[in-house]
N, C-alpha and C positions, 0 to 999 in steps of 0.2 A: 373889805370887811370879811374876815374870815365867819364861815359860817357854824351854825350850833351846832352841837353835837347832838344823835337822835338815837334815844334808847326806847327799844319797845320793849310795851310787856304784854305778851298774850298767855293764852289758857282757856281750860274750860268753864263755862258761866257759875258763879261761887266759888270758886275756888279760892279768892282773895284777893284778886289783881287790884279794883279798887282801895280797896284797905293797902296794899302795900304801895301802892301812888301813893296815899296820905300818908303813911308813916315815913315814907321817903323823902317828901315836899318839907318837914323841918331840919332835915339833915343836910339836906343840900344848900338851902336858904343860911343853917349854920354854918357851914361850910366856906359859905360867902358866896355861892355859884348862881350866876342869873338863867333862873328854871324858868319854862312856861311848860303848860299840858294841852295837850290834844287828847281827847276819847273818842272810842269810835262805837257804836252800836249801830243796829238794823234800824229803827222808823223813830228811836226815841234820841233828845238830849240829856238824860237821866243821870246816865253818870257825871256829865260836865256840871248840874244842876248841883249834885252831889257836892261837889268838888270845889268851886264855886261857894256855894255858903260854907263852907265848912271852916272860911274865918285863914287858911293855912297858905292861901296862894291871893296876887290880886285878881279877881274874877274875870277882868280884861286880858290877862292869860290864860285863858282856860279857853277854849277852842272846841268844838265838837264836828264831827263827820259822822251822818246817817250816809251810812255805806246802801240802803236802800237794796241788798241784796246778802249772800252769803258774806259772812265777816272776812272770809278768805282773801275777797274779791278787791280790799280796801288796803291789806297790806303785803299784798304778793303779786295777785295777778297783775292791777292796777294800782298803784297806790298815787294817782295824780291826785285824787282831793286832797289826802293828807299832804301829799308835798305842794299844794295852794296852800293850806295852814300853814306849814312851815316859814312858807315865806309868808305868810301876811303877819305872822307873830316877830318873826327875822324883820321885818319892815317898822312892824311898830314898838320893839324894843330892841334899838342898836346896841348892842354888848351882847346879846341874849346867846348863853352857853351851851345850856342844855336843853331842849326837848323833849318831853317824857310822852309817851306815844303808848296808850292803853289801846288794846284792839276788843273788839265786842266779844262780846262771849263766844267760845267755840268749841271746837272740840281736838283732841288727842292731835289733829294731824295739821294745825295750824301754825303757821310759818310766815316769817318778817322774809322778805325781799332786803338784799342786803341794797337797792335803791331806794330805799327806805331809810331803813334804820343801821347805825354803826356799829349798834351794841343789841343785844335782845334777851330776857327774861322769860321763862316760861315759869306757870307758877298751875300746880296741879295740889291737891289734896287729900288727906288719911280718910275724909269718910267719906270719898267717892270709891273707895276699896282698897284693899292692899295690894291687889294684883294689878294696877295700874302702871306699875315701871314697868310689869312682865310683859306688859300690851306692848311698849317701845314703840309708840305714836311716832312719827316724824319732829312735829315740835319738843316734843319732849330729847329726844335723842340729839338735834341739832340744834339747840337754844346753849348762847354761853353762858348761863346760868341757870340751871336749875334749884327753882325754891317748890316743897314740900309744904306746905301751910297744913296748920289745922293740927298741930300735934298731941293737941293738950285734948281732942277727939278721938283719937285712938282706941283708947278704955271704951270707950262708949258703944263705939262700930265696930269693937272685935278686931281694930285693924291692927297686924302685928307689925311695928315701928324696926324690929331688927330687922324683920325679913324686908322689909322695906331697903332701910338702908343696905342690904347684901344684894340687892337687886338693882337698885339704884348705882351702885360700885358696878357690878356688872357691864348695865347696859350702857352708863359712861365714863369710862375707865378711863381718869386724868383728868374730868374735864367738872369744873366746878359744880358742886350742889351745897345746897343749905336747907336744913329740917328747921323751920317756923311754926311759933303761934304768935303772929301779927297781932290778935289782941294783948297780950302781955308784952310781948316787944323781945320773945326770946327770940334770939338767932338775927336780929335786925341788925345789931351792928356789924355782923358778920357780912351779910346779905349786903349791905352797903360798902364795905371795903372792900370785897370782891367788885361790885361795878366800877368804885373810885380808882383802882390797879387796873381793871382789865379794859374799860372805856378808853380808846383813844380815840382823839381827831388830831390833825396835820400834826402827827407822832409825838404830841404832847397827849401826856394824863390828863386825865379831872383831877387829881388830886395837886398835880402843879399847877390847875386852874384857880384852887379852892384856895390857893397861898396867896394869888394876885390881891391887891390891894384892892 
């Protein structure tokens, strides 16, 4: 039984990550593609609670790891709990494609173990600052997708969106980003056919997965 494919999405806490789990979870499900979720946070199951009622996934997919320590800890140095989820989600739903792997809140310099995860999502924010690409965190620079969330805050927090995107070209010259507002849905479609092209497992797409009958 070939196994699921495992996409994280990490970032800093607010930034969106949850929200863009959810908005992801009816596209995939559209798609035709058999998703479960793992979240991870420090002492709580909050997010998976989240995620769970939210009516979008069945709740017996939804999975949780209290990493019990730094967030780091759970999807890089260690990531054995997450990969016991994997299989116990792999166990109790044979077909099961994709994997969607949020990690706890964290900061600029958080990073997926690529024994982890096949695919990885960084997702940062316009009104934690404009100078945030300029920092050029680890996660941010080495995530195959970088999402900008929150753009429709800009206005608000003074943050300049050009200088943004000149910066952002900068620091990852070639390598995919997308400027979002998760709550209107701008930039989502985009934000999803970039994972559906760039996610492989055993050198098939997701998107030749999302054609399977």
């Amino acid at each position: 039984m070939a196994e699921a494919l495992r996409i994280g999405i990490g970032g800093p806490v607010g930034s969106g990550k949850t929200r863009l789990l959810e908005r992801l979870l009816p596209m995939f499900r559209e798609s035709g593609i058999d998703t479960a979720v793992i979240t991870n946070d420090l002492m709580t199951d909050e997010d998976a609670q989240r995620v769970r009622r939210s009516g979008l996934i069945d709740p017996d997919r939804v999975l949780a790891v209290e990493t019990g320590a730094c967030p780091h800890t759970a999807i890089r140095e260690d990531p054995s709990a997450n990969l016991t989820a994997v299989a116990q989600l792999e166990a109790s739903f044979p077909g099961l494609q994709v994997v969607l792997i949020e990690s706890g809140g964290d900061n600029l310099a958080a990073t997926f173990t690529s024994d982890l995860v096949d695919y990885w999502v960084f997702v940062i924010d316009t009104a934690a600052g404009d100078d945030i690409p300029r920092k050029k965190g680890i996660g941010m620079l080495q995530a195959d997708l970088l999402v900008i969330n929150k753009i429709d805050l800009a206005p608000l927090v003074g943050a300049d969106l050009g200088r943004m995107r000149s910066d952002v070209e900068l620091a990852r010259p070639g390598r995919a980003s997308v400027f979002t507002d998760l709550r209107s849905g701008e930039g989502l479609d985009e934000v999803f056919g970039i994972i559906v092209r760039g996610a492989q497992v055993d050198g098939a797409q997701v998107d030749d997965l999302a054609s399977t009958p």
